[in-house]
One Martini backbone bead per residue (centre of mass of N, CA, C, O) as a GRO file, in nm:
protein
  109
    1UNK     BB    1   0.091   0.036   0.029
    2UNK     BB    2   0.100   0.359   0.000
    3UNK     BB    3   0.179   0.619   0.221
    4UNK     BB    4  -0.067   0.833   0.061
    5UNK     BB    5  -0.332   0.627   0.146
    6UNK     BB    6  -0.358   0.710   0.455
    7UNK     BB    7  -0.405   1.052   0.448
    8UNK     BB    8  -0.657   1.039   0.269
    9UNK     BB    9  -0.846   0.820   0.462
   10UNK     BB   10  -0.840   1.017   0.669
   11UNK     BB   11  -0.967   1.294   0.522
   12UNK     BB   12  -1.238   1.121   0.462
   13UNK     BB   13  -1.349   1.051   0.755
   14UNK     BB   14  -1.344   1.315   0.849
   15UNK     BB   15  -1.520   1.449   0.660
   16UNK     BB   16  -1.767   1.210   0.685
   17UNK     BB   17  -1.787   1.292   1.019
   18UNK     BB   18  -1.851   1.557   1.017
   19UNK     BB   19  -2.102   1.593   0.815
   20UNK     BB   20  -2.279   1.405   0.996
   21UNK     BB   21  -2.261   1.628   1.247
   22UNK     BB   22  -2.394   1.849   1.068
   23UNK     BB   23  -2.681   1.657   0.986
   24UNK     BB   24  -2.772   1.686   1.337
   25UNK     BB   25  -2.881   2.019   1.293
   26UNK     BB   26  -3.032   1.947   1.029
   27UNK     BB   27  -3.329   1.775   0.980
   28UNK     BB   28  -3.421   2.031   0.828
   29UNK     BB   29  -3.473   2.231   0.585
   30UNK     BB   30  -3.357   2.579   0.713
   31UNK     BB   31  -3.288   2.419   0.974
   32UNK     BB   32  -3.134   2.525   1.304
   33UNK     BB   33  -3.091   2.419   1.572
   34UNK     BB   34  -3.229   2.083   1.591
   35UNK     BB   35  -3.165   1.970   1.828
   36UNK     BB   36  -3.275   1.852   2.091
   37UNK     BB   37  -3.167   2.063   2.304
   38UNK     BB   38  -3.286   2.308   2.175
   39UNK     BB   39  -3.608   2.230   2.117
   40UNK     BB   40  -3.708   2.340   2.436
   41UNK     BB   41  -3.576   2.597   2.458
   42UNK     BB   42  -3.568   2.879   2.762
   43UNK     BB   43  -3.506   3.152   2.790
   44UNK     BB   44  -3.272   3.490   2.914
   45UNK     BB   45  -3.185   3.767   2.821
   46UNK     BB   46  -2.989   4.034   3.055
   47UNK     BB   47  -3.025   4.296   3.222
   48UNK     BB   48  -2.890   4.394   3.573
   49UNK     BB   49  -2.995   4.648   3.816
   50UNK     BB   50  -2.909   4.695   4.179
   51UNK     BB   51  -3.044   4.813   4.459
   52UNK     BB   52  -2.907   5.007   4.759
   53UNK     BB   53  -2.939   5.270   4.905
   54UNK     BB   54  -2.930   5.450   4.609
   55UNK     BB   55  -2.702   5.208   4.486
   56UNK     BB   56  -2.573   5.100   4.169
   57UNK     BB   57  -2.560   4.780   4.020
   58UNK     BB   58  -2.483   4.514   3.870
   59UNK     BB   59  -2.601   4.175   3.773
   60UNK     BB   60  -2.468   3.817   3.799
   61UNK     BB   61  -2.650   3.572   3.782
   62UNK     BB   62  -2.418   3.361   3.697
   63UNK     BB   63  -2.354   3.326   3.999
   64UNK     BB   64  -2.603   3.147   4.094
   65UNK     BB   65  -2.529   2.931   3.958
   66UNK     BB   66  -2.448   2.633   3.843
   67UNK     BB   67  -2.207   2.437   3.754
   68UNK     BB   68  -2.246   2.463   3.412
   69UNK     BB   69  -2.467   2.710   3.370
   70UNK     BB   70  -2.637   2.869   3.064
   71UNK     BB   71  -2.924   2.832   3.092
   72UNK     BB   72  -3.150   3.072   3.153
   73UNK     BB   73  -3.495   3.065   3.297
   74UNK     BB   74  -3.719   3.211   3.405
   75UNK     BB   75  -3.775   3.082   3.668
   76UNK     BB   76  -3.487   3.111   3.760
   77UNK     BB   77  -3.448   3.413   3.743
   78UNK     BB   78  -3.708   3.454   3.976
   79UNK     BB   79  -3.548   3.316   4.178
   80UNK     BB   80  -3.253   3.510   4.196
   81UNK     BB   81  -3.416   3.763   4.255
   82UNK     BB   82  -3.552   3.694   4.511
   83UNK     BB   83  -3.340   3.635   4.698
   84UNK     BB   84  -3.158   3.892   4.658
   85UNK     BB   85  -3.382   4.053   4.812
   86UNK     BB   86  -3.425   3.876   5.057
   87UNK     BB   87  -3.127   3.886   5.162
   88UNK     BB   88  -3.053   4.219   5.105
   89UNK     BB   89  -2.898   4.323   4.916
   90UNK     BB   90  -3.138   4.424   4.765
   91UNK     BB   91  -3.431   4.629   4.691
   92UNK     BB   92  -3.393   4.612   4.393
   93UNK     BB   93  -3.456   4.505   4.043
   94UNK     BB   94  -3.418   4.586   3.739
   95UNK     BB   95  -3.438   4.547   3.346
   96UNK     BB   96  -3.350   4.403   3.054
   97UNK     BB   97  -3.490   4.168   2.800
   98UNK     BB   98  -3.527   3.817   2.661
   99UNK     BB   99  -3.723   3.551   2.541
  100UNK     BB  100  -3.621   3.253   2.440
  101UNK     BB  101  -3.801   3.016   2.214
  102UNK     BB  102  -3.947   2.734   2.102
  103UNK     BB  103  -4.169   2.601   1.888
  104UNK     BB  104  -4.412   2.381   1.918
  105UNK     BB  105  -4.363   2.069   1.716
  106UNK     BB  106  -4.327   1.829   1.566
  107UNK     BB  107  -4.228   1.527   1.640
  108UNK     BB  108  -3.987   1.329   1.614
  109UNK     BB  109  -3.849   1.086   1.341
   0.00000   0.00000   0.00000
């Protein structure tokens, strides 16, 4: 066997092993993170602001969040705000930002 014949072989697998790992993102034709993962995700992009006698600053949700945790959902995020409040940090918390849903489809196939 050629020496040149085992390199090929490699870049022919890898690119076949990507192409395959990149159409299980899209199920759908022109529907992008379509995997599970993503699929009944809601979320919530946020920017707040803890007011305290006074004087604001802002506040890092994602302090307060689980190690390793990235989405942040409604539920979560009116947990973490009660918290602050309760605990005493803040007299009031401020913020805007966007809740991000996927729109209930058809089951997978």
């Amino acid at each position: 066997m050629p020496a040149a014949v085992l390199p090929a072989v490699q870049a022919a697998a890898t690119a076949a092993l990507a192409a395959w790992m990149i159409t299980g993102f899209t199920r759908l034709p022109g529907r992008w993170l379509r995997w599970k993962m993503f699929c009944r995700a809601t979320l919530t992009i946020v920017t707040l602001t803890g007011t305290k006698n006074g004087q604001t600053e802002p506040v890092n949700v994602y302090d307060h969040l689980s190690p390793g945790s990235f989405l942040l959902g409604p539920p979560q995020l009116q947990t973490i705000i009660n918290y602050l409040i309760a605990s005493g940090r803040y007299d009031r918390i401020d913020g805007h930002g966007r809740v991000l849903s996927q729109p209930a489809r058809r089951p997978w196939r």
